[in-house]
C-alpha positions in Angstrom: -95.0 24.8 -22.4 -96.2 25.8 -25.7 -98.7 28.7 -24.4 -96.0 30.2 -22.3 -93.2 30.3 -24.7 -93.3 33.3 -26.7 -91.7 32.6 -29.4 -94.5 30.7 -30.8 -97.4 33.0 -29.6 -96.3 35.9 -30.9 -99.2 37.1 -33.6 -98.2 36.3 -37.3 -99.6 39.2 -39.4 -99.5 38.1 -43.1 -99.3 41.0 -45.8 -96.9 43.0 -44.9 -94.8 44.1 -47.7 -91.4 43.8 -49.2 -88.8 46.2 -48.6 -87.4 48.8 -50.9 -84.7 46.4 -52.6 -85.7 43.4 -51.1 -84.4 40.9 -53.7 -81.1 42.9 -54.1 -80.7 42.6 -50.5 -81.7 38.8 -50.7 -78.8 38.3 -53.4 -76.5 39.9 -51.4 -76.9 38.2 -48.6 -77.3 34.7 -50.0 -73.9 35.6 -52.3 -72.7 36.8 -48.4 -73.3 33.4 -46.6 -71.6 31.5 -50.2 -68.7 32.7 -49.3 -68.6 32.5 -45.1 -69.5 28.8 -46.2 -67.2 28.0 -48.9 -64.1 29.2 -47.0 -64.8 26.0 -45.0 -65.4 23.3 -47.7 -63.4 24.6 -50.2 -60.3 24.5 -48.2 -60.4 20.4 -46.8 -60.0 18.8 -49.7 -56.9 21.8 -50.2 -55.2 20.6 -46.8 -53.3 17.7 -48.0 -51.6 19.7 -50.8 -51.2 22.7 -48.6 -49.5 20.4 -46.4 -47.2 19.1 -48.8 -45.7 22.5 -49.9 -45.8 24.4 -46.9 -45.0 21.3 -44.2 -46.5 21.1 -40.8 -48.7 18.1 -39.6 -52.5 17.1 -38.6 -52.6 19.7 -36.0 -51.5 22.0 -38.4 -54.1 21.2 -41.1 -56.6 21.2 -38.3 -55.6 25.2 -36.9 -55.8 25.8 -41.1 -59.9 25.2 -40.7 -60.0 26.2 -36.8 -58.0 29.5 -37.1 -61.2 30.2 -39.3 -64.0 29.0 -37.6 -62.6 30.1 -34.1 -62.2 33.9 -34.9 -65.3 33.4 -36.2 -67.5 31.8 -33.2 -65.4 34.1 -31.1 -66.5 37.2 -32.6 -69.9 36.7 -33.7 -71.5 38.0 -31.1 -69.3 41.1 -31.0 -70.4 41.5 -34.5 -74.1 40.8 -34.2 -73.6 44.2 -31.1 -71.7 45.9 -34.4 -74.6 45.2 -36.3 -76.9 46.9 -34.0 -74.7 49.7 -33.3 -73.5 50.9 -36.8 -76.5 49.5 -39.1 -76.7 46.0 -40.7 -75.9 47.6 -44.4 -72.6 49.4 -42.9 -71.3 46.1 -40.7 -71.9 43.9 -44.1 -69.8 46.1 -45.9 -66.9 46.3 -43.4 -67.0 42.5 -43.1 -66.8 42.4 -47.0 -63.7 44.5 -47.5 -62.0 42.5 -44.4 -63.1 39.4 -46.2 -61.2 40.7 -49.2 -58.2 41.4 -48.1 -57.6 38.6 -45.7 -58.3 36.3 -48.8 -55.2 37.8 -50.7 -53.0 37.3 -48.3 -53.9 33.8 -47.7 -53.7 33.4 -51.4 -49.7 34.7 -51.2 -48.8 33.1 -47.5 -45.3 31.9 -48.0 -45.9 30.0 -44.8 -48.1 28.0 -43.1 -48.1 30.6 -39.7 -48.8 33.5 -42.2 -51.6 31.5 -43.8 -53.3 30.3 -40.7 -52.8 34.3 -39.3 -54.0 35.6 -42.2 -57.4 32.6 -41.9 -57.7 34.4 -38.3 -58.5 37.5 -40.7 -60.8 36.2 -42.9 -62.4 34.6 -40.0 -63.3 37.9 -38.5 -64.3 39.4 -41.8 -66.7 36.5 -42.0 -68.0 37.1 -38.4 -68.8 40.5 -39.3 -70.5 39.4 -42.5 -73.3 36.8 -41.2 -75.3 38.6 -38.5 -75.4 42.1 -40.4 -77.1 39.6 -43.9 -79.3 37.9 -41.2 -80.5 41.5 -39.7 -80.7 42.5 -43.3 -83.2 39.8 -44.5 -85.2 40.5 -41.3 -85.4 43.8 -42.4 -86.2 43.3 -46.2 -88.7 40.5 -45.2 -91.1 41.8 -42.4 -93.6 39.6 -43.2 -92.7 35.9 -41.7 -94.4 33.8 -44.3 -92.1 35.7 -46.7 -89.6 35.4 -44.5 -89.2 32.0 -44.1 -88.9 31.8 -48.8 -86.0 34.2 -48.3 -84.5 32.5 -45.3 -84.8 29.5 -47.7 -83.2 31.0 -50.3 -80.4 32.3 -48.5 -79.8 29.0 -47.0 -79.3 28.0 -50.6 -75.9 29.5 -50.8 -74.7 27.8 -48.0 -75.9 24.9 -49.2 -74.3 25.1 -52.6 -71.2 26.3 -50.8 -71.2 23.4 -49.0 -72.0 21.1 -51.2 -69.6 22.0 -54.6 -66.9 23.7 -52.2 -65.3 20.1 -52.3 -65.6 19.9 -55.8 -64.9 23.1 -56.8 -61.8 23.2 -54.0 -60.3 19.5 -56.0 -60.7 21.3 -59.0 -58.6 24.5 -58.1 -56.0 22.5 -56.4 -55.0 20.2 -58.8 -54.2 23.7 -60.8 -52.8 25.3 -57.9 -54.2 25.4 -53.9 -53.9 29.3 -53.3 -56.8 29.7 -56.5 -59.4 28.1 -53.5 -58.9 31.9 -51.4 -58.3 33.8 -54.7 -62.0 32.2 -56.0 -63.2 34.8 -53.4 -61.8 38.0 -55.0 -64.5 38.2 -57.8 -67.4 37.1 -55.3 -66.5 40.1 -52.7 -65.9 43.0 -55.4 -69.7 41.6 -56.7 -70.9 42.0 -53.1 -69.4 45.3 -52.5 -71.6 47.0 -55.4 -74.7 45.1 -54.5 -74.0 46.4 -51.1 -74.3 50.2 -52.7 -77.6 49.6 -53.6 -79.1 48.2 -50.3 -81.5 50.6 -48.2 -80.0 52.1 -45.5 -79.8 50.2 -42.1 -81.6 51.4 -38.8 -79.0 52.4 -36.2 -79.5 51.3 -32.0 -76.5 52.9 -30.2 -75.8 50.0 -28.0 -72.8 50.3 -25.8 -70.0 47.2 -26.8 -69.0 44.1 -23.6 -65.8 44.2 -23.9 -65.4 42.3 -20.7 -67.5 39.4 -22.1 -66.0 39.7 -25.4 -62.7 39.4 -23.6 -63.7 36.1 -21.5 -65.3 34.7 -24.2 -62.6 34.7 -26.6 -60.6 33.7 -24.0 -62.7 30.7 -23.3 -62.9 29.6 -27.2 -59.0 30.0 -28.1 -58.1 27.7 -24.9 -61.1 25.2 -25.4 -59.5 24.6 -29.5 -56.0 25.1 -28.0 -56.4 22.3 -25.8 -58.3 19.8 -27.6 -55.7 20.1 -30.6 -52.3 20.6 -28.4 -53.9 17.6 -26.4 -55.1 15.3 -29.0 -51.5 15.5 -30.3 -49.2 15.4 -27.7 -51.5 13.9 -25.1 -53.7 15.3 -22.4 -50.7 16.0 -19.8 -50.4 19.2 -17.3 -50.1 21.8 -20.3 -53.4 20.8 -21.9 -55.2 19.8 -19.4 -53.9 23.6 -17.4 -55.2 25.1 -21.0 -58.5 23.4 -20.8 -59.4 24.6 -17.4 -58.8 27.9 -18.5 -61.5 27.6 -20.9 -63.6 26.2 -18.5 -62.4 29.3 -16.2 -63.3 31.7 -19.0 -66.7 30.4 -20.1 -68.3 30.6 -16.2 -66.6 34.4 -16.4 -68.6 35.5 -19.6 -71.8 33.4 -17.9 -71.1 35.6 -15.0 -70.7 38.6 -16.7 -73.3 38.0 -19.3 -75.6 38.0 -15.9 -74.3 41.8 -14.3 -73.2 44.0 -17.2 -75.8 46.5 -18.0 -75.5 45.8 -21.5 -74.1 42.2 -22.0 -73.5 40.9 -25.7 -75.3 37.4 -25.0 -78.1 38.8 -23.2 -79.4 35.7 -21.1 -83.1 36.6 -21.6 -82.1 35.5 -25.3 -82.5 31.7 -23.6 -86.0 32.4 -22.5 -88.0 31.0 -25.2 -87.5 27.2 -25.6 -87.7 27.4 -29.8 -84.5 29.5 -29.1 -82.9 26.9 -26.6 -83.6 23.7 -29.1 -82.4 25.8 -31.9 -78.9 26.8 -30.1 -79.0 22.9 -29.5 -79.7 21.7 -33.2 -77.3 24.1 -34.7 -74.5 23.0 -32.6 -74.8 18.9 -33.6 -75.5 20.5 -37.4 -72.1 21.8 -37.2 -70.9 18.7 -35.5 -72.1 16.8 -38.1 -71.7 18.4 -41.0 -68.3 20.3 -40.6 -66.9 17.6 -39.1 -67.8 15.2 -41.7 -66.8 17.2 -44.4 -63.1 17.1 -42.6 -63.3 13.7 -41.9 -63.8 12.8 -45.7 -61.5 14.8 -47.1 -58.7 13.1 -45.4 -60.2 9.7 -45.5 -60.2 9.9 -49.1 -56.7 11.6 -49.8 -54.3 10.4 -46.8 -56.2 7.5 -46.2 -57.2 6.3 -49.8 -54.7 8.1 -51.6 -56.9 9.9 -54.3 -55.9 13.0 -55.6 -57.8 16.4 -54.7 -60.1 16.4 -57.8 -61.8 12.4 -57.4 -61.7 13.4 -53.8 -63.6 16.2 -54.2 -65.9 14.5 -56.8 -66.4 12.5 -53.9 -69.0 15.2 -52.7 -70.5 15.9 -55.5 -73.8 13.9 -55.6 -74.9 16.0 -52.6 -74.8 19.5 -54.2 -78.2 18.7 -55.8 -80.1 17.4 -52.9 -78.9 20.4 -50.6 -80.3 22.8 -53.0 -83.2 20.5 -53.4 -83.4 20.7 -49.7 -83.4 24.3 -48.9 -85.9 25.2 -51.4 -88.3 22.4 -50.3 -87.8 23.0 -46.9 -89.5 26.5 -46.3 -92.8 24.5 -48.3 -92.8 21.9 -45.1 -92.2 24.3 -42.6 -95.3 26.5 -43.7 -97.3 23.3 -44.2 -96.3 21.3 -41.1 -94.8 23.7 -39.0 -90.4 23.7 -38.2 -90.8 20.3 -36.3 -91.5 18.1 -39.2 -88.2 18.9 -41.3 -86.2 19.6 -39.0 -86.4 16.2 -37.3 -86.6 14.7 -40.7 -83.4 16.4 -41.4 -81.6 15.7 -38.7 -82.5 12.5 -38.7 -81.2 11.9 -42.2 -77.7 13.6 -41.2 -77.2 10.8 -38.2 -78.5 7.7 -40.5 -75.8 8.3 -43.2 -73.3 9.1 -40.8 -73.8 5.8 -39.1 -73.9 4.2 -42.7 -70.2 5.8 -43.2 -68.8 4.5 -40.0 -70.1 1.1 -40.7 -68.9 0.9 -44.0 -65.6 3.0 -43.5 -63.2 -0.8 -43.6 -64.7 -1.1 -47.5 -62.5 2.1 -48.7 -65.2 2.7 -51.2 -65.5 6.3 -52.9 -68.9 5.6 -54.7 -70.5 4.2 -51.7 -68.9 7.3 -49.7 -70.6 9.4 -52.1 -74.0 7.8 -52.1 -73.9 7.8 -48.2 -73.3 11.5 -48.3 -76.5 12.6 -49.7 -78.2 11.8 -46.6 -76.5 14.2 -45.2 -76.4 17.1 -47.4 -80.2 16.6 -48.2 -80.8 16.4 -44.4 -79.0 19.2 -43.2 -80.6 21.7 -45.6 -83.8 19.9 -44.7 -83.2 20.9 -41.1 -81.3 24.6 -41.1 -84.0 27.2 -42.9 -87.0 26.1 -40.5 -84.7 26.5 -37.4 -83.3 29.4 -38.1 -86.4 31.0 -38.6 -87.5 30.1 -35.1 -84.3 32.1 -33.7 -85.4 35.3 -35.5 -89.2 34.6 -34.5 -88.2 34.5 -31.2 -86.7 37.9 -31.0 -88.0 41.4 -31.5 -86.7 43.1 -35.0 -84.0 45.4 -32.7 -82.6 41.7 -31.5 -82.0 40.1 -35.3 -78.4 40.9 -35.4 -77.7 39.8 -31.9 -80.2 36.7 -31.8 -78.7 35.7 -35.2 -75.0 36.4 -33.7 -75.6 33.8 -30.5 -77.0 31.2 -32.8 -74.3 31.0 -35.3 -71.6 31.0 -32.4 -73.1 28.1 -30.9 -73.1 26.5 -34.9 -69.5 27.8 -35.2 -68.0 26.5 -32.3 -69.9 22.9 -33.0 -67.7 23.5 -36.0 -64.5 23.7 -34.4 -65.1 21.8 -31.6 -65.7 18.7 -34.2 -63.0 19.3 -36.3 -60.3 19.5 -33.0 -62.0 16.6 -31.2 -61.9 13.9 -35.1 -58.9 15.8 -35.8 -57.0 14.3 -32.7 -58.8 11.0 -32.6 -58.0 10.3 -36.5 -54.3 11.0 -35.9 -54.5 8.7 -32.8 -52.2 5.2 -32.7 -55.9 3.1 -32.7 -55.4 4.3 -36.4 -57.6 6.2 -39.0 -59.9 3.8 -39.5 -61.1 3.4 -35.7 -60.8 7.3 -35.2 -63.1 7.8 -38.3 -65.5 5.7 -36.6 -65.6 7.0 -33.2 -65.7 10.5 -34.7 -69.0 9.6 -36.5 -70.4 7.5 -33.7 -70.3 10.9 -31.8 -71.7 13.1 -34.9 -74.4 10.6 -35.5 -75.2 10.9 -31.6 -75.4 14.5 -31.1 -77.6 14.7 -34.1 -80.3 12.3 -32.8 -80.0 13.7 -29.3 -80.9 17.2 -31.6 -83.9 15.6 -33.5 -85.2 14.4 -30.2 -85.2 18.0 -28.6 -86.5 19.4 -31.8 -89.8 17.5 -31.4 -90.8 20.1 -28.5 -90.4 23.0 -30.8 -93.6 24.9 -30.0 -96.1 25.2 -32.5 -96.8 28.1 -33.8 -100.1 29.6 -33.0 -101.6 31.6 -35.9 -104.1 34.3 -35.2 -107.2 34.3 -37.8 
């Protein structure tokens, strides 16, 4: 399996140079994914106040994060075509302006429907955003030792995000809860003049499938639809009808994907098995991560009654071992190859998830906080190394599309997690149980991922 798989055997050519711009473009980009990150973390530890002035109840608080990460997953792989099509440098700064605006008017919704439609907004603005800073680091960074540092790098503002978006979300709403989508005002006007300065992009005309964009957003909206309609008002005819939709819907795209001449998930994409164990390992990530971040934040404010700053102290610890994490992590992967940390990482992830739902019936916020550093340092143990094997796996006029397909798969593990724990915390086995069933299924789909990421292929290095 390893000589046939050609992501691995491709020749690695060291010494090719940086690009014109390359560390502006690596800001940029890093600053780029901060943001797509933070709008998820930042806003959890917000949904209890958000809930209190504009009403609504757990399935509202869920569609708050979902309305996000749904538009998001739904149009990523439109935007990773857009990327191709119009130039990574032009789709980034399209996705920037979007981001902007959307963020103002979730900062001045008068009501939760406007908010969550205007987080459908910023949730395409991000969608736009990630493939085009992906396609643009590939294109900065041609040579893949080099590579794998920026990808590092860039990782690190996700991780940060992650990691101090609860804090830094506590902070801003004990002040005021709309100051967690104003934060992003400064952040995008920064991004638009570093954008100015970035080489220009290399444009590939490639015609957009609206048909599968069509059945796969189709798919996505019914799938979250379902799960959160069902989870609280129980799985009778109108859920369940919703559900098979989705189903309906995804074995349409499949189906399309297969005929159209020019499909935005080309299937060939699934070839290479570093690419099929990173689709796999990004998905439980999300899982994991996103889901636990949402689980937390409500353990430890409707469960444990602590206002939004301890809460989100609560997270704290983390932010220095995700940093930590990312910039260590692109040292093991040249060293040992992507195997070693990300089955280290992951592995980390599902042993403090297991600790959390084993000590969930102690209520303690310091041991919460300890637990959580096993997962913060093991998911940005894990992420850099396997998202280099999805751009190694593709040829440089595949980046924005490769990139696109593996973020949807992490996006909808995202939403998928926060509908399924969403329903079973609000369920009438109580918090408690739900938090613990939640995490037992995290925790599994993470070491079902560290198991499949022992068969990456090594990489084969030409002397």
């Amino acid at each position: 399996m390893t000589q046939s798989d050609p992501t691995m055997t491709r020749p690695v050519t060291p010494g090719f140079p940086d690009r014109a711009g390359a560390r502006t473009t690596l800001l940029l980009c890093a600053l780029g994914f901060f943001l797509i990150t933070l709008d998820i973390t930042i806003v959890n530890v917000s949904l209890t106040s958000i809930r209190r002035e504009l009403g609504g109840d757990t399935s509202g608080q869920q569609w708050i994060i979902d309305a996000y990460t749904l538009t998001f997953a739904s149009l990523l792989l439109f935007a990773g075509n857009l990327s191709d099509r119009i130039g990574a440098k032009r789709a980034l700064a399209w996705g920037i302006a979007l981001f902007l605006l959307s963020s103002l008017a979730c900062a001045g919704a008068p009501t939760l429907g406007i908010l969550i439609a205007a987080r459908v907004f910023q949730g395409a603005g991000a969608a736009v955003m990630l493939p085009a800073s992906m396609a643009l680091i590939r294109e900065a960074f041609p040579d893949p030792v080099r590579r794998t540092h920026a990808l590092g790098f860039w990782a690190v503002g996700g991780a940060i995000a992650g990691a101090v978006g609860p804090s830094v979300g506590g902070l801003l709403t004990t002040l005021d809860w709309r100051l967690v989508f104003g934060i992003n005002l400064p952040a995008c006007i920064a991004m638009l003049v570093l954008v100015a300065r970035v080489t220009k992009s290399p444009v590939r005309p490639t015609p957009f499938d609206w048909a599968g964009q069509a059945a796969s957003l189709t798919a996505l909206t019914a799938l979250m639809y379902g799960l959160i309609t069902g989870g609280s008002q129980g799985f009778g005819p109108g859920p369940l009808f919703v559900l098979t939709i989705a189903a309906a819907g995804i074995a349409a795209f499949l189906l399309i994907q297969a005929r159209v001449k020019h499909p935005m998930m080309p299937l060939s994409l699934f070839a290479p098995a570093g690419m099929r164990i990173s689709l796999t390992a990004g998905f439980a990530f999300m899982v994991g991560n996103f889901g636990s971040v949402f689980t937390v934040s409500l353990f430890l404010q409707q469960h444990l009654g602590l206002p939004p700053l301890l809460a989100g102290l609560v997270f704290l610890p983390s932010s220095a071992f995700s940093i930590t994490g990312n910039i260590l992590s692109g040292r093991l992967a040249n060293r040992f190859g992507p195997r070693v940390p990300a089955v280290l990482g992951l592995t980390s992830m599902a042993t403090g998830l297991t600790a959390l739902l084993l000590t969930a019936p102690l209520g303690s916020p310091p041991l919460v906080a300890a637990l959580l550093i096993l997962n913060g340092l093991g998911g940005s143990t894990a992420m850099p190394p396997i998202t280099s094997v999805v751009l190694a796996s593709v040829p440089a006029e595949r980046a924005g599309t490769a990139s696109a397909v593996f973020n949807t798969f992490r996006q909808v593990g995202g939403a998928v997690a926060i509908a399924v724990f969403g329903s079973l915390l609000a369920s009438p086995a109580g918090f408690i149980s739900g938090m613990q069933v939640s995490f037992t299924i995290a925790a599994s789909a993470l070491v079902l991922a560290a198991v499949a990421c022992l068969f990456i292929p090594r990489p084969v290095t030409h002397h």
